[in-house]
C-alpha positions in Angstrom: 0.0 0.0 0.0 0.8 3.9 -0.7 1.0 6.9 0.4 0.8 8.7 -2.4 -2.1 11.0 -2.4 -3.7 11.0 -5.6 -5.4 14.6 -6.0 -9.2 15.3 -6.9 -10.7 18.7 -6.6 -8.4 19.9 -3.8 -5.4 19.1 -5.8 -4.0 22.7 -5.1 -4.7 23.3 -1.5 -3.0 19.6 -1.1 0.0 21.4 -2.4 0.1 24.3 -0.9 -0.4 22.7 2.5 2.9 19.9 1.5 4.7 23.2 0.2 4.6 25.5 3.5 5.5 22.1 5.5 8.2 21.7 3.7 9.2 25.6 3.7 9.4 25.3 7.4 11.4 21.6 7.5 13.9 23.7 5.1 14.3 26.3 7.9 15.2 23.8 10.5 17.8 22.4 8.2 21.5 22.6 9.6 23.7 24.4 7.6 26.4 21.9 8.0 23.8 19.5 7.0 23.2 21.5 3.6 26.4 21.8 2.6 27.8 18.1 3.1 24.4 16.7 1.6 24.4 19.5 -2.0 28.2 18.6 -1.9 27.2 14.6 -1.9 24.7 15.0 -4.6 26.8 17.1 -6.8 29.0 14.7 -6.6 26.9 11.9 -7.2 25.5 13.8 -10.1 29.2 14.5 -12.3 29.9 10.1 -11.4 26.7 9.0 -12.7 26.7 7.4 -16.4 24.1 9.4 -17.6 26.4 12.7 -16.6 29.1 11.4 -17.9 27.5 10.4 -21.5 25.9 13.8 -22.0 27.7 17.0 -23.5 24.7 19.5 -23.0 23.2 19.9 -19.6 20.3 21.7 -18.4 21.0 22.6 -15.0 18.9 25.1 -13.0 20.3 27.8 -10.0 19.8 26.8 -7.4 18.0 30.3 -5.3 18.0 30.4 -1.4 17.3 27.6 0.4 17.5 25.1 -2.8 20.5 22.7 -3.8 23.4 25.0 -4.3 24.2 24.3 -8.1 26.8 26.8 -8.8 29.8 24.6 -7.6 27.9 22.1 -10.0 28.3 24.7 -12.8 32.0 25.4 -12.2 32.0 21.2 -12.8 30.1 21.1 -16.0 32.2 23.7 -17.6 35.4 22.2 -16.0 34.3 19.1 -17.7 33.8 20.4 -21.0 30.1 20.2 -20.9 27.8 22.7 -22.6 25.6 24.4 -20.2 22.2 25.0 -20.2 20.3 27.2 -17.5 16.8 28.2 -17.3 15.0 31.9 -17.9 11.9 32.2 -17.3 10.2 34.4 -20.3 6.7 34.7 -19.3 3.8 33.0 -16.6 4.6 29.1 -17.1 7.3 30.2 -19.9 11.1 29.2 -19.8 13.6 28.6 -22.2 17.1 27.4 -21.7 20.0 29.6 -22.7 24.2 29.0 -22.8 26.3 30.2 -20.6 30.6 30.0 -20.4 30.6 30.9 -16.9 28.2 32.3 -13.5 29.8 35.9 -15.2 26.9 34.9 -17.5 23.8 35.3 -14.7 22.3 37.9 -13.3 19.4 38.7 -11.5 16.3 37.7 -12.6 12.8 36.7 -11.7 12.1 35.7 -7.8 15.6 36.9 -7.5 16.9 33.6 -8.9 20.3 33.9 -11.1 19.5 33.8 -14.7 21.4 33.5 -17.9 21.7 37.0 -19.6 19.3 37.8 -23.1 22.4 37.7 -24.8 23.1 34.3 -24.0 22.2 31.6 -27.0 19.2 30.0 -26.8 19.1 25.9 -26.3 16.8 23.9 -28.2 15.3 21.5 -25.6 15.4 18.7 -28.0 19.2 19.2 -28.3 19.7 18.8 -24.5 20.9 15.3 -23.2 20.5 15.8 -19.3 18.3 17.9 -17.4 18.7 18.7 -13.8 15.8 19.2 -11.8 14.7 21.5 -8.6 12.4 20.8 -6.2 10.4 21.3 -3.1 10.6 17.9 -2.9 10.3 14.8 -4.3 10.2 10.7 -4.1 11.5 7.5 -5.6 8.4 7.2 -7.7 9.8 10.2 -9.5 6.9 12.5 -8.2 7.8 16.3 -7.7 6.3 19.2 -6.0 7.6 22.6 -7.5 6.9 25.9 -6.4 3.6 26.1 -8.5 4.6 27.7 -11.8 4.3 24.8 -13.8 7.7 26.1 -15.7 9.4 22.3 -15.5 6.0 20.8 -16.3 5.4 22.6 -19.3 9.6 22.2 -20.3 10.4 18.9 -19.9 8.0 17.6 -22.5 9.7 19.4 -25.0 12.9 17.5 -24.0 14.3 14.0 -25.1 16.3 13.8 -22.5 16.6 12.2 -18.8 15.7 14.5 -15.7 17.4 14.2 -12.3 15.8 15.7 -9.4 18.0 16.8 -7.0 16.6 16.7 -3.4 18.3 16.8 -0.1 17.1 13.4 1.7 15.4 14.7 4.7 12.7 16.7 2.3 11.7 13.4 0.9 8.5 13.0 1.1 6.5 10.0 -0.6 3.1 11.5 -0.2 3.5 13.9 -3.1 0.0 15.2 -4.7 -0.3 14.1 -8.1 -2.3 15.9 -11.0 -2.7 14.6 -14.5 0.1 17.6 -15.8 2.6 16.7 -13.4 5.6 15.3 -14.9 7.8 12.7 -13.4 11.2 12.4 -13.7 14.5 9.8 -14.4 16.3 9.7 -11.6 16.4 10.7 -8.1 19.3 12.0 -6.4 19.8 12.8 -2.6 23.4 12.4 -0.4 22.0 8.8 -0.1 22.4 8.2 -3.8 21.1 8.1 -6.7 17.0 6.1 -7.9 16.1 5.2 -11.3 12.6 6.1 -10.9 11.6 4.8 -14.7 
């Protein structure tokens, strides 16, 4: 038997509810915790095969509280890898755009780093790994955003594998599920790493 909660009508106040306990689990998180477990999960992230086989890489910033990706970043362009971060161009609307190095982001919506307009856009077809933000997340694949739907609407686009990077202690395995919600590869928390699918 499961926990997941499969969501009828109340689908968003199911969220919202998970969302604001999970806001205030992040609070309580050590910051020696934080560190040691986004330092695991990079890690984890540049061994895997999958990392290792793909050349362009989708790979979000991670914004205050969230998985610190920009030690990440310094990896994937270390490694040769081409990378891809989001910017968000509308309600529900993001594209992925190129960047040679964080001197590439700036300030942008919710006060989350973003790539600059000059930066070349990414065809989501061409990109061969995505990494994936949460609030959190589960073994199933399931993911709870933030409520923009950005990743929900993106990732279909893609052909490629998503990873969902989630510290362990903010996984949760009753996640609300809506027909839109998209489910991903691979989860990866300091634990290790789930094929989900």
């Amino acid at each position: 038997m499961t926990n997941e909660v499969i969501c009828t009508g109340n689908a968003s106040a199911e969220k919202q509810a998970l969302r604001a306990e999970i806001a205030a689990r992040v609070k309580n998180l050590s910051p020696v915790y934080c560190r040691e477990a986004d330092e695991a999960i990079c890690h984890l992230v540049v061994q895997s095969d999958v990392y290792q086989k793909a050349q362009i890489i989708f790979c979000y910033i991670g914004a205050q509280r969230e998985i610190d990706t920009i030690r990440l970043v310094h990896i994937l362009i270390r490694d040769g890898k081409t990378v891809a971060v989001p910017l968000c161009r509308g309600r529900g609307i993001m594209e992925a755009r190129r960047i040679d190095g964080v001197g590439d982001l700036v300030s942008g919506d919710y006060g989350i780093l973003a790539p600059k307009l000059t930066c070349a856009l990414v065809d989501p077809a061409d990109i061969d790994l995505a990494l994936i933000p949460c609030c959190t997340g589960n073994q199933k694949g399931r993911r709870l955003g933030y409520g923009g739907g950005y990743y929900d609407r993106y990732l279909p686009q893609t052909r490629c594998p998503a990873m969902l990077l989630c510290r362990g202690q903010l996984v949760r395995e009753d996640i609300p599920v809506e027909a839109h919600d998209v489910t991903v590869d691979y989860l990866v928390t300091e634990q290790g790493i789930v094929r989900c699918k």
